[in-house]
Each structure stands twice: as structure tokens, then as C-alpha cells.
C-alpha positions as a Python dict, from the first residue, in 0.01 Angstrom:
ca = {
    (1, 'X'): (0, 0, 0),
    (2, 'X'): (-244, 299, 47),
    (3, 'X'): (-522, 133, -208),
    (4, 'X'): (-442, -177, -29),
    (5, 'X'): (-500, -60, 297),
    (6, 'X'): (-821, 145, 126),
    (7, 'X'): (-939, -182, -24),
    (8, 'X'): (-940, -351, 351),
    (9, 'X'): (-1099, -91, 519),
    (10, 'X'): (-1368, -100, 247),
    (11, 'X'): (-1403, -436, 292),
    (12, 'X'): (-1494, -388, 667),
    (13, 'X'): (-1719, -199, 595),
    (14, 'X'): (-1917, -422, 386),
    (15, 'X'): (-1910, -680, 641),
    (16, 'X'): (-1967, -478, 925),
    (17, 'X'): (-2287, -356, 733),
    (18, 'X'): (-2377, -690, 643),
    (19, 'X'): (-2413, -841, 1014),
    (20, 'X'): (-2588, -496, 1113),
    (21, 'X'): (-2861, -591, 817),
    (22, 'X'): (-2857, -910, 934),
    (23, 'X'): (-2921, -888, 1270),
    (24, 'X'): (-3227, -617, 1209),
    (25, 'X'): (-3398, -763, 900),
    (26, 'X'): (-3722, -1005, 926),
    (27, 'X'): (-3604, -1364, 961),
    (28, 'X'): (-3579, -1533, 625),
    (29, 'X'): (-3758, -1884, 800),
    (30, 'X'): (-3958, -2113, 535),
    (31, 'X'): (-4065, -2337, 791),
    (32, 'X'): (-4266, -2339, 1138),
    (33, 'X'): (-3949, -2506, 1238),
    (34, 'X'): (-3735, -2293, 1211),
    (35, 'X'): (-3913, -1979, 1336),
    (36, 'X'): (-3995, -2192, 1672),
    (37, 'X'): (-3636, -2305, 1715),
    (38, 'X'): (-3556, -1917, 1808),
    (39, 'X'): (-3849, -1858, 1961),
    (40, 'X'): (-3734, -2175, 2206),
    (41, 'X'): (-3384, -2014, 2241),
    (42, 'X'): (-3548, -1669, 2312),
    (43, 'X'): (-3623, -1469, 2075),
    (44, 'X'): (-3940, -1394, 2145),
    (45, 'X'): (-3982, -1124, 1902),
    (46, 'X'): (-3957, -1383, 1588),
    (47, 'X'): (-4310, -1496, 1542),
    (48, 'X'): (-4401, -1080, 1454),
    (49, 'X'): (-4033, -1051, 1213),
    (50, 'X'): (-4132, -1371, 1027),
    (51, 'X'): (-4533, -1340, 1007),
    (52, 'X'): (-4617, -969, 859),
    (53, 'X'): (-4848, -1085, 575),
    (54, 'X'): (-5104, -1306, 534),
    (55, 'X'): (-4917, -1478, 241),
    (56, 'X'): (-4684, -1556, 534),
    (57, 'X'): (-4875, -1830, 678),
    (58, 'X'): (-4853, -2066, 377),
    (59, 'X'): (-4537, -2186, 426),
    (60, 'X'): (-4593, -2289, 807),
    (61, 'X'): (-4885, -2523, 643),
    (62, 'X'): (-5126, -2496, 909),
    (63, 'X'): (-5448, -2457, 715),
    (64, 'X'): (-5591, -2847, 828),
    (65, 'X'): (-5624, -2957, 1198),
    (66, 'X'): (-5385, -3255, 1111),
    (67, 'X'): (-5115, -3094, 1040),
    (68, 'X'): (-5082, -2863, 1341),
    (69, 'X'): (-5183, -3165, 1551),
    (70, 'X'): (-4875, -3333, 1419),
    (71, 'X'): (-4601, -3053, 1450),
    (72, 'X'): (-4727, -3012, 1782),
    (73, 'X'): (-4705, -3335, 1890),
    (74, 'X'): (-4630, -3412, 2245),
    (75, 'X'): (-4627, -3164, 2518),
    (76, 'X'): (-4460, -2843, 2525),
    (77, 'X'): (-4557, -2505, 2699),
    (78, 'X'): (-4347, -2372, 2507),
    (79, 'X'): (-4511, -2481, 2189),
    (80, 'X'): (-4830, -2403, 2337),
    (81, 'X'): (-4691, -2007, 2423),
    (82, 'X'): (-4594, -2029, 2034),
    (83, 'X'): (-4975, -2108, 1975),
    (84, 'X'): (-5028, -1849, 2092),
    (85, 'X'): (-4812, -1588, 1956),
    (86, 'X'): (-4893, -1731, 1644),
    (87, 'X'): (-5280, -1647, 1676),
    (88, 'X'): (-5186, -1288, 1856),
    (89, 'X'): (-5022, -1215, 1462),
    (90, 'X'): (-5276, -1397, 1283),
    (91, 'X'): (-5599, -1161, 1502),
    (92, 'X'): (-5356, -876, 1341),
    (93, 'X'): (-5306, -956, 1006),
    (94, 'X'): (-5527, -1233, 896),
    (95, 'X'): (-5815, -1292, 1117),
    (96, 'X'): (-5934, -1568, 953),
    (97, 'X'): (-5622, -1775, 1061),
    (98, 'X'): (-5715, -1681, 1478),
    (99, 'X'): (-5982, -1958, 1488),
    (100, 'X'): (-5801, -2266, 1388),
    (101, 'X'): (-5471, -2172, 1518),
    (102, 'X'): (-5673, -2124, 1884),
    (103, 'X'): (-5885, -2462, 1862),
    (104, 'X'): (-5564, -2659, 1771),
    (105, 'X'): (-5415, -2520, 2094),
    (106, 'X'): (-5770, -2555, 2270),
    (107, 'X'): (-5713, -2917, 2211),
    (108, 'X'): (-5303, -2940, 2250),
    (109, 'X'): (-5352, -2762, 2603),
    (110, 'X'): (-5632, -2969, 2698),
    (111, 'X'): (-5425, -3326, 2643),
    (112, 'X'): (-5083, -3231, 2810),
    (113, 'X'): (-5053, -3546, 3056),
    (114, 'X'): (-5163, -3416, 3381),
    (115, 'X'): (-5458, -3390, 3470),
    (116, 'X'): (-5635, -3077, 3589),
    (117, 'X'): (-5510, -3053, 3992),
    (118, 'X'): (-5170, -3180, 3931),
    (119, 'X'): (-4941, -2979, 3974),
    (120, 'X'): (-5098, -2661, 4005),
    (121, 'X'): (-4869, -2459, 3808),
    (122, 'X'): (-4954, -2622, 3444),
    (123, 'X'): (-5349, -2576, 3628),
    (124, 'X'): (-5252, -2187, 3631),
    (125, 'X'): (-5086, -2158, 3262),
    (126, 'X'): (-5363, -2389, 3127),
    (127, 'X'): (-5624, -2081, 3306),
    (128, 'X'): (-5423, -1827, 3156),
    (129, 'X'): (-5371, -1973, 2769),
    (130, 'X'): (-5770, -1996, 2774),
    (131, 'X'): (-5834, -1655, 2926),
    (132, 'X'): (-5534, -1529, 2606),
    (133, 'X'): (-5740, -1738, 2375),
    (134, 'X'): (-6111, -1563, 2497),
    (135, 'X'): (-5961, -1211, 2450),
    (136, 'X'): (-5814, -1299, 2097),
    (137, 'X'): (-6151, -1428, 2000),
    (138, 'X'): (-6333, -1114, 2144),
    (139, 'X'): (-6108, -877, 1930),
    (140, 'X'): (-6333, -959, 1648),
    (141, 'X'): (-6639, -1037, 1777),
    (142, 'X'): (-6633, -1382, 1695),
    (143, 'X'): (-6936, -1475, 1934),
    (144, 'X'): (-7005, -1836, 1777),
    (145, 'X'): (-6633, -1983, 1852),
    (146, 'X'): (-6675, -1820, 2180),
    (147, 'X'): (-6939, -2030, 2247),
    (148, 'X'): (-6800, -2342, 2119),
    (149, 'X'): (-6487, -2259, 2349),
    (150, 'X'): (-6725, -2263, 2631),
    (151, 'X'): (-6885, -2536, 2592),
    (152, 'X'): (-6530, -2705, 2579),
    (153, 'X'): (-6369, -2563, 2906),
    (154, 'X'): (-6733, -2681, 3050),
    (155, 'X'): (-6687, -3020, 2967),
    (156, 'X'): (-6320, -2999, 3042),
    (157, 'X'): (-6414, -2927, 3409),
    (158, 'X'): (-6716, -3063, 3485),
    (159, 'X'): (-6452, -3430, 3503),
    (160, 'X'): (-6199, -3261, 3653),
    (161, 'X'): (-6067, -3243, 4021),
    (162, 'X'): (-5936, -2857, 3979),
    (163, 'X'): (-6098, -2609, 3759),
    (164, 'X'): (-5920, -2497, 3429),
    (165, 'X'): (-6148, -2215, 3416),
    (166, 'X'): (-6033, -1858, 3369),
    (167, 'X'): (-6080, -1641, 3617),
    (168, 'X'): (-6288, -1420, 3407),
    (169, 'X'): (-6498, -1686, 3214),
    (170, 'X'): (-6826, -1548, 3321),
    (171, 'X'): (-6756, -1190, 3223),
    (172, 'X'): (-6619, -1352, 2859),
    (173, 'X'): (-6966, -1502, 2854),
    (174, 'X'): (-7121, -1198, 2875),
    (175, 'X'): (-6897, -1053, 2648),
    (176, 'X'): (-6970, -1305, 2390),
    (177, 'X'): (-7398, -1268, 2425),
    (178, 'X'): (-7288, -857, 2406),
    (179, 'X'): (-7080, -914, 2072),
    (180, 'X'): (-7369, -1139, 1933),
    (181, 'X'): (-7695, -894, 2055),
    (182, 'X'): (-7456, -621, 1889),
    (183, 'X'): (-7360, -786, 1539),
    (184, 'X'): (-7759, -894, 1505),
    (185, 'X'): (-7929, -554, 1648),
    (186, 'X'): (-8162, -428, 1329),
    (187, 'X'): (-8170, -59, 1221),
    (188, 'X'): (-8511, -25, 1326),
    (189, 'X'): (-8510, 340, 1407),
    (190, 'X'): (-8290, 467, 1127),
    (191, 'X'): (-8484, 630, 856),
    (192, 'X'): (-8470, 437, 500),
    (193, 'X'): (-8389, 126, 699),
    (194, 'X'): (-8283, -124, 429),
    (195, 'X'): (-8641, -391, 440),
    (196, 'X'): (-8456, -711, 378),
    (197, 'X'): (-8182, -649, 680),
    (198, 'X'): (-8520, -603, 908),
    (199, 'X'): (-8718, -874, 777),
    (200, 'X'): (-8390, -1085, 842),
    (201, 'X'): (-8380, -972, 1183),
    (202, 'X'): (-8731, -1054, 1274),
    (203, 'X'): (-8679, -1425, 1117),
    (204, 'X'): (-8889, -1361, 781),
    (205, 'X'): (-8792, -1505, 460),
    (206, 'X'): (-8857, -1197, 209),
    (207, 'X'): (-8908, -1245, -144),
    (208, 'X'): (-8955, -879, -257),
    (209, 'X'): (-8979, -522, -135),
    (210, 'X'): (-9341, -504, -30),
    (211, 'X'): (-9258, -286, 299),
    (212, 'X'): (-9219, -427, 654),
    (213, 'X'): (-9553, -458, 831),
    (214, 'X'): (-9589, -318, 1219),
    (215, 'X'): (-9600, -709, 1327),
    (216, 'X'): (-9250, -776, 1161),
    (217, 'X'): (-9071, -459, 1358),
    (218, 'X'): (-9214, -592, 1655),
    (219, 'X'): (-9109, -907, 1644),
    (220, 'X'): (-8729, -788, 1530),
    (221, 'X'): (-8744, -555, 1860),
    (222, 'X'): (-8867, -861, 2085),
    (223, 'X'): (-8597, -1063, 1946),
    (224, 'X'): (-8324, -785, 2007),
    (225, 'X'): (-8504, -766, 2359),
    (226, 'X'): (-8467, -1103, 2460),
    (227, 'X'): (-8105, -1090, 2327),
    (228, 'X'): (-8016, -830, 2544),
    (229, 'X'): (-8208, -963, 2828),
    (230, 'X'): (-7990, -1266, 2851),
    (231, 'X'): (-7667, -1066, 2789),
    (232, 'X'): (-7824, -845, 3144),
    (233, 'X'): (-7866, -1191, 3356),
    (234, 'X'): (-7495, -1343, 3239),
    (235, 'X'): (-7340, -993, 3340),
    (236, 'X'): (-7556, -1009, 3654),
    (237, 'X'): (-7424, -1327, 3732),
    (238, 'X'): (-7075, -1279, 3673),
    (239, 'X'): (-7093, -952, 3859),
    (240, 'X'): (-7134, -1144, 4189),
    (241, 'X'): (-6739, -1178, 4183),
    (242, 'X'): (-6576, -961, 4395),
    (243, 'X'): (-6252, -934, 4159),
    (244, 'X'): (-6244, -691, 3907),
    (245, 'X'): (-6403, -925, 3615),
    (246, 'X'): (-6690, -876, 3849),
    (247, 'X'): (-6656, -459, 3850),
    (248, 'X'): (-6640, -469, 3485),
    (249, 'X'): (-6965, -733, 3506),
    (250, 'X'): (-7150, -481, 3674),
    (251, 'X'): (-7057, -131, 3457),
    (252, 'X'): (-7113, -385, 3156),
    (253, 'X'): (-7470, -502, 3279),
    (254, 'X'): (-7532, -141, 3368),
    (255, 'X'): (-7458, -48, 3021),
    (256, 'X'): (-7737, -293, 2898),
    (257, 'X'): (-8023, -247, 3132),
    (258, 'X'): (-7989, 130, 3019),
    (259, 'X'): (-8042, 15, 2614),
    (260, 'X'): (-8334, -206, 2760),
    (261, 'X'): (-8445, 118, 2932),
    (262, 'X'): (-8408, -19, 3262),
    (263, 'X'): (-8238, 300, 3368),
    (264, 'X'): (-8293, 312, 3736),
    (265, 'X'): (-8182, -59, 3723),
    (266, 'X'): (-7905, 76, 3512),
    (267, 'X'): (-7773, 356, 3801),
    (268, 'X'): (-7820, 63, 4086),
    (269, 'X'): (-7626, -172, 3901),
    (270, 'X'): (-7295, 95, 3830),
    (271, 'X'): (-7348, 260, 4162),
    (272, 'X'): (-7075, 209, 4372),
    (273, 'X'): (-6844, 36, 4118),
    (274, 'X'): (-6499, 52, 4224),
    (275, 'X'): (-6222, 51, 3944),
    (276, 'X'): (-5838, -39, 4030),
    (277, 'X'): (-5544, -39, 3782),
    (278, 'X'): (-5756, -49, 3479),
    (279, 'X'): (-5795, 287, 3330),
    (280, 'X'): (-6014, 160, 3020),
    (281, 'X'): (-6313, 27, 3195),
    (282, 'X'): (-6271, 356, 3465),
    (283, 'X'): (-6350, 544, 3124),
    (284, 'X'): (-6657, 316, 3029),
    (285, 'X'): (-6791, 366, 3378),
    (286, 'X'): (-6728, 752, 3384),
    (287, 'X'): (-6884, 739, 3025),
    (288, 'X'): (-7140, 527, 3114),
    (289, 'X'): (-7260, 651, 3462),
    (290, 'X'): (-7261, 1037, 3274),
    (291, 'X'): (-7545, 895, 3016),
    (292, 'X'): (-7760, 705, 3270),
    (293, 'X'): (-7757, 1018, 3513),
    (294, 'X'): (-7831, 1239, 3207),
    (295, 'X'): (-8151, 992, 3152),
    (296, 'X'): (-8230, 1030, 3504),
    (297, 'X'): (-8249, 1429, 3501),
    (298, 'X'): (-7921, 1436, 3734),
    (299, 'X'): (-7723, 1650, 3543),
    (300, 'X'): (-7476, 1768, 3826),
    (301, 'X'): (-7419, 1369, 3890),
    (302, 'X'): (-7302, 1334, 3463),
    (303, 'X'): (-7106, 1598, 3498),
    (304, 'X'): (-6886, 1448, 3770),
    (305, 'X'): (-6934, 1110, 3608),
    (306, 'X'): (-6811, 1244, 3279),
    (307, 'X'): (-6489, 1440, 3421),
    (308, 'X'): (-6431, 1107, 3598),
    (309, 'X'): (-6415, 935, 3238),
    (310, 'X'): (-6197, 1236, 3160),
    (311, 'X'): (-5963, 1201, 3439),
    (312, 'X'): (-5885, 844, 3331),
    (313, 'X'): (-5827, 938, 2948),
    (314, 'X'): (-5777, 1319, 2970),
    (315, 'X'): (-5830, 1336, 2511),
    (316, 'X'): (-6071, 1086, 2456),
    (317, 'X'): (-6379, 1257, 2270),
    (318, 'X'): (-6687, 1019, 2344),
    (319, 'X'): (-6701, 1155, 2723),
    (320, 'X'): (-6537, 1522, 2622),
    (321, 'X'): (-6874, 1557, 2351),
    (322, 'X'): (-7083, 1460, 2696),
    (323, 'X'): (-6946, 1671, 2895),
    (324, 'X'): (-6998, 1950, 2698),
    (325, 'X'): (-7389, 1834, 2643),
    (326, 'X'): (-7388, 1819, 3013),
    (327, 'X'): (-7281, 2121, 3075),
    (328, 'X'): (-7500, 2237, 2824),
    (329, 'X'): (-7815, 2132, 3025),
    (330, 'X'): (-7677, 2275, 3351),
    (331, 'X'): (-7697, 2630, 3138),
    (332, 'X'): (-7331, 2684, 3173),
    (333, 'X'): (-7283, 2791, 2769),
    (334, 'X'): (-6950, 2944, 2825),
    (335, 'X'): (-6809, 2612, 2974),
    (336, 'X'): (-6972, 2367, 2724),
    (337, 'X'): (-6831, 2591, 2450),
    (338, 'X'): (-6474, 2553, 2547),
    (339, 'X'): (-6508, 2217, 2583),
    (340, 'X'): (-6715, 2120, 2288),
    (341, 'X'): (-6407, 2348, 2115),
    (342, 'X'): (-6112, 2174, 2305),
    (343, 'X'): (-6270, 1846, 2180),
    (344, 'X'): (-6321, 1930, 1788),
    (345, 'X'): (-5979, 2113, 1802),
    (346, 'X'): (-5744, 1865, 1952),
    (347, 'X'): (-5450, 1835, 1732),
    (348, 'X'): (-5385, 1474, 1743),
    (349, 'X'): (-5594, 1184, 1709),
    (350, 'X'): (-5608, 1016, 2103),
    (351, 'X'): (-5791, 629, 2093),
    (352, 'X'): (-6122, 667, 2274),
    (353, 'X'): (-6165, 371, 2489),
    (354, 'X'): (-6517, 352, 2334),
    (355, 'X'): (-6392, 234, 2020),
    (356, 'X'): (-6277, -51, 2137),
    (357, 'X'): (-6549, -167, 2405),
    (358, 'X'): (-6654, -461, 2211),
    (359, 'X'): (-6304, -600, 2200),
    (360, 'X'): (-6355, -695, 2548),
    (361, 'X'): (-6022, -839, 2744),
    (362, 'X'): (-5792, -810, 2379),
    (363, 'X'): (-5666, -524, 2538),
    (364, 'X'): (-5513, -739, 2855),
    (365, 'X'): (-5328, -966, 2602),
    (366, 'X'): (-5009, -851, 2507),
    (367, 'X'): (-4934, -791, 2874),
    (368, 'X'): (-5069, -1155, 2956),
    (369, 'X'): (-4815, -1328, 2677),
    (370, 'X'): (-4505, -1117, 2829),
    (371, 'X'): (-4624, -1239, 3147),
    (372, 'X'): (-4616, -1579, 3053),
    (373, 'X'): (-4352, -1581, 2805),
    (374, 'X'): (-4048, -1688, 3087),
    (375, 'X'): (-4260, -1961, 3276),
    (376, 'X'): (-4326, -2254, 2984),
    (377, 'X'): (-4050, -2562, 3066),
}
């Protein structure tokens, strides 16, 4: 009776172990089926158990347009919030998969049945799964599909009766310019700058190393110029928003005109700039507005701009090394010291917000999926 009773209890345990493994491992799905059918029911936490490798993606069999076309098929928000989610993984794990999983929703958003201005609410999720799509494609500086996307939503709403456009589509075309004038710039004023990746630069075909005449540099700066220049006049534009796209327009812009070496330009463009509810870009303002009033010879002004930065993201070293050069130049030693110290001695590893200024709006992303995640019908 006792090894009976032993034999039972053993048993529940087994089970009882079973179910808990069950319920907490990765979901064993072999089909896009499958993992949408519980995303549909809720489980919105599926797409990220089921996709954690790039070998992952083979079985959902979305590598051609077709074939994503067809499992989409006719209109579902929630299909299109599973777009999505799929492309948030992909931007993760296998950035090569973000591009065609975002034009096949491009196109599955842009032919639900109604027609921009009716109703208004697919209008406002139709904004929104663009403005998720931008920030997914500025996570990896992919400046050419930005473009194309542009071009797109353009045509989409020059037709229309209500615009589809995000509300920060200017600022994600300044973005995009920034990304491209970045990925291009030459190492022109490195020493032992490699001669082909100039010559390439300044739009020269070069056979062999024969050294990179005065003529070629210049023309590889007035290309970077001009690059620049047009990334200054799209943040200028967008900057004439009052919302915050348009604050982050202007510290952007600013940002620019002070690598062009516009730098009173720079201070009149970031003067005044008022930052709500977004700590990251009241960093890049701080951090910003602290180098252009160093250039200026206002050292007193950095040094408020930089503990402004600081105040926002108290570990972050970018701002913490200028505040200490700052201080520096105002001949407090003692100060810089301590903080130049605090700054190489911090014990963990905080993200400076710097490192991840070309990602543009990425970081609004997860928080605009969990947003949207209960509206689809």
C-alpha cells in the first residue's frame, strides 16, 4: 500500500512538472499559423518564445513577397500588429528579415478596404503601424528603404482625403538623410586614411594606390557638405512643428549646423528647446548644447548644459567626460578630477544615450506595439 501510495505521489509529480515545463518553454509552432492563432487569442508574448534564431524564420516561409501576400490575405489588424511583431524580432535577431517583413505590411496596411478618412480610427492605427515601421528601419540605419517608404506614404496621400502620415514623418526624414550623411562621411582627417575608401567617397574610380590628390579630398568634403546641408534644411523644416518631433527637429538640426561649423547657427537653433517626457533626447540636448557653448568660449553655459544631460541620465559617460573637460577650462582641477574619476570608475556599465542617437525613434517602439496591441478588431 505504502509503495503504492509512493508510486502515485511520484506520479504527480511528474505531471505536475510536466504542465509547469510546458507552460514556460518556447512554443514548439512549425507554422506561421499556428504561432498567430495564440497571438489572436492573446498571447502576445508568442512571436519572441517561437522566433529566437534566425534559423527560426524558415519554417514561417516568408522569404518571397507572394507568399506573405497570400497568408495575409484579407484584412486583419490583427495580422497587421503580427507584422509587426514579427519585424520587431526579426530588427533583433536577423536584420536582414526587417525589410521584407515591413514592405509586405507597407502594402497589406495600405489595401485594407477603407479608404484613408473613413473611419478615423483604422486612419490612426494605419499612422501608427508606419511611424512602428520608420523606427524599426532607423534601428539599423537602413536610409535607402527609408526612402522608398517615403516615397510610398507620399503617394499614398497625395490621393487621399485624410492623411496617413505619421505624425513624425518629417523628423524620420531627417533621420534618414542623418543615417545616410553618417554611413557615407570619409575619414578625411584620420591619419593613414585608407586611399580607396576616400577616392570612393569623392566619386573616383581608383585603379591603384597612387595617393589622393588635394582636388579629390576636396571634392569628398563638398560632397559630405552638401549631404549634411540637406540633412540641416529637412530638420529645419520639420522643426517648425510645435510637438515634440519638432523639439527633437531642432536639437537634431542644431547638432548638424555645429559639424558644418555653423556654430552660432548651431546655439540659435537649440536655444530655447523645451524637452517633456523624453529623457533621451533631454540628454542629446544637454550633450549637445555643452559642445556648441564649449565652441563658443561659454564655458559656464556647457557646464550647466552638461549637468543638464547629467540630470536626465545621472551614469551616462559621453556628457560626464564633458563635464569634466568643462570644468577643466573653467580652472576648477579639483572638480574635473572627481568627475573625470567618478566617470572611469563607475562600477557598472550604464547605456549612454549617445550610443544609440542614430537609432532615431527605435527606442519609442516597444512602448508603441503595447500601445497598440489591445485596439486591432
Amino acid at each position: 500500500m505504502r509503495q503504492r501510495r509512493l508510486a502515485f505521489s511520484l506520479a504527480l509529480v511528474t505531471v505536475s512538472s510536466a504542465l509547469t515545463y510546458a507552460s514556460t518553454r518556447p512554443l514548439a509552432a512549425t507554422s506561421i499559423d499556428q504561432i498567430f492563432a495564440a497571438y489572436a487569442g492573446g498571447d502576445h508574448t508568442v512571436v519572441a518564445r517561437s522566433v529566437r534564431l534566425p534559423s527560426d524564420f524558415a519554417p514561417l516561409r516568408l522569404d518571397k513577397p507572394s507568399v506573405i501576400d497570400d497568408w495575409l490575405g484579407a484584412w486583419n489588424q490583427r495580422k497587421a500588429m503580427f507584422v509587426i511583431e514579427l519585424a520587431f524580432v526579426a530588427s533583433e535577431i536577423a536584420p536582414a528579415k526587417t525589410w521584407p517583413l515591413l514592405a509586405a505590411g507597407r502594402r497589406y496596411v495600405a489595401e485594407r478596404p477603407s479608404p484613408p478618412g473613413t473611419p478615423a480610427d483604422e486612419d490612426a492605427f494605419e499612422r501608427m503601424w508606419h511611424q512602428m515601421a520608420l523606427g524599426l528601419l532607423q534601428r539599423h540605419s537602413l536610409a535607402d528603404y527609408e526612402e522608398t517608404y517615403f516615397a510610398t506614404l507620399r503617394k499614398r496621400t497625395a490621393t487621399a482625403t485624410s492623411s496617413v502620415l505619421p505624425a513624425r514623418f518629417a523628423l524620420a526624414q531627417g533621420i534618414a538623410q542623418e543615417q545616410r550623411c553618417w554611413n557615407d562621411r570619409p575619414d578625411l582627417d584620420r591619419a593613414g586614411a585608407a586611399v580607396d575608401a576616400v577616392a570612393r567617397a569623392a566619386g573616383q574610380d581608383v585603379k591603384s594606390r597612387v595617393g589622393v590628390s588635394k582636388s579629390m579630398v576636396e571634392v569628398a568634403r563638398e560632397r559630405q557638405e552638401a549631404c549634411w546641408t540637406e540633412c540641416l534644411n529637412r530638420f529645419t523644416a520639420a522643426a517648425a512643428s510645435t510637438d515634440a518631433a519638432g523639439a527633437e527637429a531642432s536639437v537634431r538640426g542644431a547638432w548638424i549646423s555645429f559639424q558644418l561649423g555653423k556654430v552660432p547657427d548651431a546655439l540659435r537653433m537649440i536655444d530655447g528647446v523645451e524637452v517633456v517626457d523624453d529623457p533621451t533626447l533631454a540628454y542629446w540636448a544637454g550633450l549637445f548644447r555643452g559642445r556648441i557653448d564649449n565652441a563658443l568660449g561659454r564655458h559656464a553655459d556647457a557646464e550647466r548644459a552638461y549637468r543638464a544631460a547629467l540630470a536626465a541620465r545621472p551614469d551616462a559617460q559621453s556628457a560626464g567626460v564633458g563635464l569634466a573637460l568643462t570644468l577643466f577650462r573653467l580652472n576648477r582641477d579639483a572638480e574635473a578630477d572627481a568627475v573625470a574619476v567618478a566617470v572611469r570608475t563607475r562600477a557598472t556599465v550604464t547605456d549612454d544615450p549617445w550610443w544609440t542617437y542614430m537609432s532615431g525613434d527605435y527606442r519609442f517602439v516597444d512602448h508603441w506595439i503595447e500601445s497598440l496591441r489591445g485596439t486591432p478588431r
